[in-house]
C-alpha positions as CSV (number, residue, x, y, z in Angstrom):
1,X,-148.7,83.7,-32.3
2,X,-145.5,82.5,-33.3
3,X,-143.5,83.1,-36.6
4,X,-142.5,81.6,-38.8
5,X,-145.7,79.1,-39.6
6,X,-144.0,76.2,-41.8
7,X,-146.2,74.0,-43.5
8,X,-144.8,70.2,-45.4
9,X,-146.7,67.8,-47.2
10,X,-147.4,64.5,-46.1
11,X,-146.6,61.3,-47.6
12,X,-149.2,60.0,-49.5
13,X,-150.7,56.5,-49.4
14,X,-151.8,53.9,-51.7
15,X,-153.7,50.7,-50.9
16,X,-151.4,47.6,-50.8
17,X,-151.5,46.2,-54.8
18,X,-151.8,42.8,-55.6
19,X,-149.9,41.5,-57.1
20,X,-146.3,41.3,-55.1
21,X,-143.3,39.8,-56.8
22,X,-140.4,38.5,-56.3
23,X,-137.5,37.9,-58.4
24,X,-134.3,35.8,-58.1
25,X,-131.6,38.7,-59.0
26,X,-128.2,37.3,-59.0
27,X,-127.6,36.5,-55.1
28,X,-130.5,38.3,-53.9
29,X,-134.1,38.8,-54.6
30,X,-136.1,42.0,-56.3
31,X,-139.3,42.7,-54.6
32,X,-142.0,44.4,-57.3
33,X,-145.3,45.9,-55.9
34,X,-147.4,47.0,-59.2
35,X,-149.0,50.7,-58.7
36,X,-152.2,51.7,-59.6
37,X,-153.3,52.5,-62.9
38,X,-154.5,56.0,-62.1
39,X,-150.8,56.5,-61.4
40,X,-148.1,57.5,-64.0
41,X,-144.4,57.3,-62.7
42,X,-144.9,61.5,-62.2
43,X,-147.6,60.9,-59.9
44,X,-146.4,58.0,-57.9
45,X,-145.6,59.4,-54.3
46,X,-142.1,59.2,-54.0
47,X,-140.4,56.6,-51.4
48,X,-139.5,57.5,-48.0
49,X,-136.7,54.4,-48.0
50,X,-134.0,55.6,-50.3
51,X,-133.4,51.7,-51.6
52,X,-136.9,51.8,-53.1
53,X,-136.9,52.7,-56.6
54,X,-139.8,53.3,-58.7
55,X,-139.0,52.4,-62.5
56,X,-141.1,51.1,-65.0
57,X,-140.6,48.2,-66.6
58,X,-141.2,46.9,-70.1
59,X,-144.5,44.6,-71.1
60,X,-143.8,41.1,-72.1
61,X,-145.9,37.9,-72.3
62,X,-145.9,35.9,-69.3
63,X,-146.9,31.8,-68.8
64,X,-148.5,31.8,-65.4
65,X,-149.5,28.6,-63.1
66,X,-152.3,30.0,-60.4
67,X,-152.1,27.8,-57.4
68,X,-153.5,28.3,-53.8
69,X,-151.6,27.6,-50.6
70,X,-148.7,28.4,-48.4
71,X,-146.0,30.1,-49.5
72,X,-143.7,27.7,-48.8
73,X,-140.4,27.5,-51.0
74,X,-140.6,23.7,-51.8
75,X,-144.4,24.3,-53.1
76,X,-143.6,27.0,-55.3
77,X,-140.3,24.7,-56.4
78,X,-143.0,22.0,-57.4
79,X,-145.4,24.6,-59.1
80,X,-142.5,26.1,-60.9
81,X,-141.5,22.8,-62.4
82,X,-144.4,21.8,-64.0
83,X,-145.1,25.6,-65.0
84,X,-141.7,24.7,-67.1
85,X,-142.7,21.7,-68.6
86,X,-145.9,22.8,-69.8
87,X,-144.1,26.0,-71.7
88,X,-142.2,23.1,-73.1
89,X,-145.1,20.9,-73.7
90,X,-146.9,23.8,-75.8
91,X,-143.6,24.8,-77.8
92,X,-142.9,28.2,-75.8
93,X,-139.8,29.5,-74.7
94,X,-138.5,30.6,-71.4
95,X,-136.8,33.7,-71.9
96,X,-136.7,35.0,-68.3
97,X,-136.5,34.1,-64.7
98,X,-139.1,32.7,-62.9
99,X,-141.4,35.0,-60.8
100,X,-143.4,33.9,-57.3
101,X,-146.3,35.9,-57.3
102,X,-148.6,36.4,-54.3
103,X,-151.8,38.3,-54.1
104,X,-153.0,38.0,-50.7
105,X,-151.8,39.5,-47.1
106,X,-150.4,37.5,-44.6
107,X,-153.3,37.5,-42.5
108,X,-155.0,35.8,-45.1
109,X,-155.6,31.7,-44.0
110,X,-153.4,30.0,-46.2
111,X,-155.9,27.7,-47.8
112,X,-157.7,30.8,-49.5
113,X,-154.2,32.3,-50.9
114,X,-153.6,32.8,-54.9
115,X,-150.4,32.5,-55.9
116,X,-149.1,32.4,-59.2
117,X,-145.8,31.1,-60.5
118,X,-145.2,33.7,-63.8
119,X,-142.2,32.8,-66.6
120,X,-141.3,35.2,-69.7
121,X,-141.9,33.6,-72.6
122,X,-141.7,34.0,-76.6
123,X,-143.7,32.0,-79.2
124,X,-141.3,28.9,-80.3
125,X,-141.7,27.7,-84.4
126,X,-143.9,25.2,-83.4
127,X,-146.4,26.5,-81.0
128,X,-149.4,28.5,-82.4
């Protein structure tokens, strides 16, 4: 027997969440994976990659386009754009930057992927 017997905990995992982000910050891009419900931010393992960062971000109404598909950046482009005119065509208001939203691994065949194109909004004067 040897002494001292040390003892660390191991990382805990959580199943990949759906849905992954991504956000057009300045020059780059902020990646969001949404945790579990059955998580608060003081149960959430904490990162072993020191530029992850676990915050918690406000609610706020999103207009959302589902579409299936590659993830290609001209399809989402296209998607976007009419996501944009139909806020318009209902009298909403884009307050935010868009947000590509996928929901499916890679693995997945791309003609069975869900994507969703998501834009903050806020009720305009004349929508209802």
């Amino acid at each position: 027997m040897t002494a001292p017997v040390s003892q660390e905990a191991l990382s805990e995992k959580i199943p990949m969440t759906a849905p992954v982000t991504q956000e057009r910050k300045g020059k780059s891009w902020r990646i969001t994976f949404l945790m579990p419900s059955t998580h608060t931010l003081k149960t959430l393992p904490e990162p072993l990659d020191e530029r992850v960062k676990i915050k918690e971000t406000q609610s706020r109404i999103m207009a959302a386009l589902k579409y299936s598909g590659t993830w290609s950046r001209q399809r989402y482009k296209e998607k976007e754009a009419l996501l944009i005119k139909m806020i318009k065509e209902r009298g909403l208001i884009q307050i935010g930057v868009p947000v590509w939203a996928r929901y499916d691994p890679p693995f997945m065949p791309w003609f069975l992927r869900r994507n969703e194109v998501l834009i903050p909004v806020e009720r305009g004067s004349q929508s209802s």
